[in-house]
Structures are given as C-alpha cells and as structure tokens.
C-alpha positions in Angstrom: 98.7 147.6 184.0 102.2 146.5 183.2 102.7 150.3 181.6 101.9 151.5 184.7 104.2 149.5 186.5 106.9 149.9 184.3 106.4 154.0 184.8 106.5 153.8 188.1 109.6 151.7 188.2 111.4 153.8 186.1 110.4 156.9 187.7 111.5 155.6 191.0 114.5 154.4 189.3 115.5 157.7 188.2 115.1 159.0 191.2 116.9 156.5 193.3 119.5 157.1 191.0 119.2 161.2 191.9 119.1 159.8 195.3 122.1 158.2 195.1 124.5 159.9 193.5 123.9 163.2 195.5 124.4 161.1 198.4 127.4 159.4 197.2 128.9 162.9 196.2 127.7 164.3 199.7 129.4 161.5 201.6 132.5 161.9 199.2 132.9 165.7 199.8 131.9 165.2 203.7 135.2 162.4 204.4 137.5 164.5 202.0 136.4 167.6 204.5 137.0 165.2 207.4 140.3 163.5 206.5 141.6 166.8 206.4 140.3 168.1 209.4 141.6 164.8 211.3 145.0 165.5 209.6 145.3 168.9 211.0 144.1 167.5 214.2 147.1 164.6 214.2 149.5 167.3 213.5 149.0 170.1 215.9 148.1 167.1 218.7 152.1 166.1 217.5 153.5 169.2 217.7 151.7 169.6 220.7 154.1 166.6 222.5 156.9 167.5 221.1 156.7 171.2 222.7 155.3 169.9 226.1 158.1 167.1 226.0 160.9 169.7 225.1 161.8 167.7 222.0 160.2 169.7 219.1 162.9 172.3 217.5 162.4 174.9 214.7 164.4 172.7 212.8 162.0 169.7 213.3 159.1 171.9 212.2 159.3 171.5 208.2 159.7 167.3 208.7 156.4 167.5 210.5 154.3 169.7 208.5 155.5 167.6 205.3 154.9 164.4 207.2 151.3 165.3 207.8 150.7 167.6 204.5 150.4 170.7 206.1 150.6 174.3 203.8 152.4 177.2 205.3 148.8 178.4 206.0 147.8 176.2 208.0 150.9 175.3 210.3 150.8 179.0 211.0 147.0 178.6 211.6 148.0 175.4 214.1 150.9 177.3 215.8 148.5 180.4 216.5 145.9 178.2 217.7 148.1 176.3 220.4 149.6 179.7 221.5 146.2 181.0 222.6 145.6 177.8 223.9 148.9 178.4 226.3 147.7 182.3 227.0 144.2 180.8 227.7 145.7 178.0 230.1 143.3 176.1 228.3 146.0 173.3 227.7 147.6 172.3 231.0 151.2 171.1 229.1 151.5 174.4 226.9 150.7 176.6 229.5 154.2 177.2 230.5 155.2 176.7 227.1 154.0 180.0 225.5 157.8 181.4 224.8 158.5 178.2 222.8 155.7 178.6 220.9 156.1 182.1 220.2 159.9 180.8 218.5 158.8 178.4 216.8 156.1 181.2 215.1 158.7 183.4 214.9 160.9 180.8 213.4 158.1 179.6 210.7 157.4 183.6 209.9 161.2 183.7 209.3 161.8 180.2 207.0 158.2 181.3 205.5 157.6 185.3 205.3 154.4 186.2 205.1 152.9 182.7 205.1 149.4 183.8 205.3 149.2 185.1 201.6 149.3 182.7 198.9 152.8 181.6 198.0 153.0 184.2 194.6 152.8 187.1 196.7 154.7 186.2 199.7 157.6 185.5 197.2 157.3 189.1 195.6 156.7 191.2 198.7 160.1 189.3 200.3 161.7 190.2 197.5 160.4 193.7 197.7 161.5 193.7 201.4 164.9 192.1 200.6 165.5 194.8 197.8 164.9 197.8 199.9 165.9 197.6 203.6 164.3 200.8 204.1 160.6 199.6 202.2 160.3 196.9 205.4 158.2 198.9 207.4 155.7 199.9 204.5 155.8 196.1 203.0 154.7 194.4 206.1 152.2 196.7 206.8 151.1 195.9 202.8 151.2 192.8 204.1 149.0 192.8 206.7 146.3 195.5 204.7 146.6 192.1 202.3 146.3 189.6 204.9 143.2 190.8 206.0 141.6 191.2 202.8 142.7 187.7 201.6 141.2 185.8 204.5 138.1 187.7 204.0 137.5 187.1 200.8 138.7 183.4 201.1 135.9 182.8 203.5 133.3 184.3 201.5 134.5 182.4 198.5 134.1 179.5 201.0 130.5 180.8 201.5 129.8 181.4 198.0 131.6 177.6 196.8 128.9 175.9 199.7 125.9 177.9 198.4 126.5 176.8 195.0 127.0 173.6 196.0 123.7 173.4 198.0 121.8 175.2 195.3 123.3 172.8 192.5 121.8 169.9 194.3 118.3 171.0 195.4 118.3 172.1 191.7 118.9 168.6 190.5 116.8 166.8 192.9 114.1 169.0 192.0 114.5 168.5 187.9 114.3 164.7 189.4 111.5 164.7 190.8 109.3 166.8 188.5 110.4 164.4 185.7 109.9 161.7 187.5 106.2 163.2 188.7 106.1 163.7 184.9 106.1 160.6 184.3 103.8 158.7 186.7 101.2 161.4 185.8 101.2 160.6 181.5 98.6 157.6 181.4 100.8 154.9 179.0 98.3 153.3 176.2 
C-alpha cells in the first residue's frame, strides 16, 4: 500500500515538475516577448509626441532609439509604421505630419544606409556604393533584391524557431507522462 503510494507520488511528482518547468519557461519566453513589444510601443508612442508637438529633430532620433534599445531595424520598422498611420489618417496628430516623417526616414536611411539588412552587409554594400558613384543605382537595387529575401527568410526562421519550440515541449511532456504512466502501471512488491 505504501509502494503504491509512494509510485503515485513520485509519478505525479515528476510530472508536476514537467508541469512546471514548461510553464515557467513558457511564461519566461511570453514577458521577454512582451517587454519588448511594450518597449517598441513606449518608443514609437514618444516619437509619436515629439513629431505632433514639433519638438522631435533628426538629430534627437539616435538619443531616443538608444534610450529605449531600439536596432536600426526596428526604428525604421516604427518610423514606417507611423507614416502609414499619417497617410491612413488613422492618427489624428500625424495626419498633417506625413512630410516630417518622411525626413526623419530619410534622415535615418541616410545616418543608417540600408538599415533593413543586418549591419555586416549594410556596411559592405555602403562601401560598395561609396567606392563607385556610378554602382549606386545597381547596389540599391541589390539592396532591395536582399531586403526582400532577408525579411522572408527571417520570418520563416521565426516560423521554424516557434515550431521547434512547440514540438520540443509536447515532446517532453509526452516522455513525462508515459514515464510517469510507466510507473503507476509496474505493481511495486
């Protein structure tokens, strides 16, 4: 009887302790994914004010993307966002704001070229373009043909990094519980 007991408590035990963990790591991986959502949020609601208040400069951009730990990436990403927002007069204090937007893109595609590779390559084809003033036209069209195949196959790396993920767990919760079925099912003498 007290085999029996003991069985069960360890089976539930290891399991709780499946349980547990693959929530802990969840809820880890879920606040990480949130505190840099909100972050992005905090940023492009600042730059946001400082356009529709008429205080934000290009020169101001760099202090606030370091303030709030923004890549190059993703201040373009923010900047992009708020200018279809001012198109879309979806945002009543951008919606006369569009040209200021546009410079301060224009400005951040300057002080960053080709911010929307990784930093390697956007550091070779400026110095490509910077070589050969007659190579501009060819290199930011390499640029774009790049562009386009680096965001895709970013997001199905996303893809593929969340299906691993996923699979990795269910896989582990599974081994679990078929040892932990395992051993309620072996009788203890």
């Amino acid at each position: 009887m007290l085999d029996t007991i003991a069985s069960i408590f360890t089976s539930n035990t290891a399991t709780f302790l499946g349980a547990l963990f693959g929530t802990v790591f969840g809820i880890a991986l879920i606040l990480k994914d949130s505190a840099e959502t909100n972050w992005r949020k905090r940023f492009r609601e600042q730059v946001k004010k400082g356009i529709a208040n008429g205080a934000l400069t290009p020169s101001d951009m760099p202090h606030l993307y370091e303030r709030w730990s923004q890549d190059r990436q993703s201040v373009l990403f923010s900047l992009r966002i708020m200018l279809s927002e001012a198109i879309a007069s979806e945002d009543e204090h951008l919606h006369q704001k569009a040209n200021e937007i546009r410079e301060l893109i224009s400005k951040h595609e300057e002080r960053e070229p080709f911010s929307e590779l990784p930093e390697n390559i956007s550091i070779q084809l400026n110095s490509l373009k910077e070589g050969n003033a007659n190579m501009e036209k060819p290199i930011v069209q390499l640029a774009s043909s790049l562009t386009d195949l680096y965001s895709s196959n970013k997001t199905e790396i996303t893809k593929q990094k969340k299906l691993a993920f996923w699979g990795f767990l269910v896989g582990i919760l599974g081994v679990l519980i078929s040892i932990s079925s395992l051993l309620i099912a072996i009788p203890k003498n």
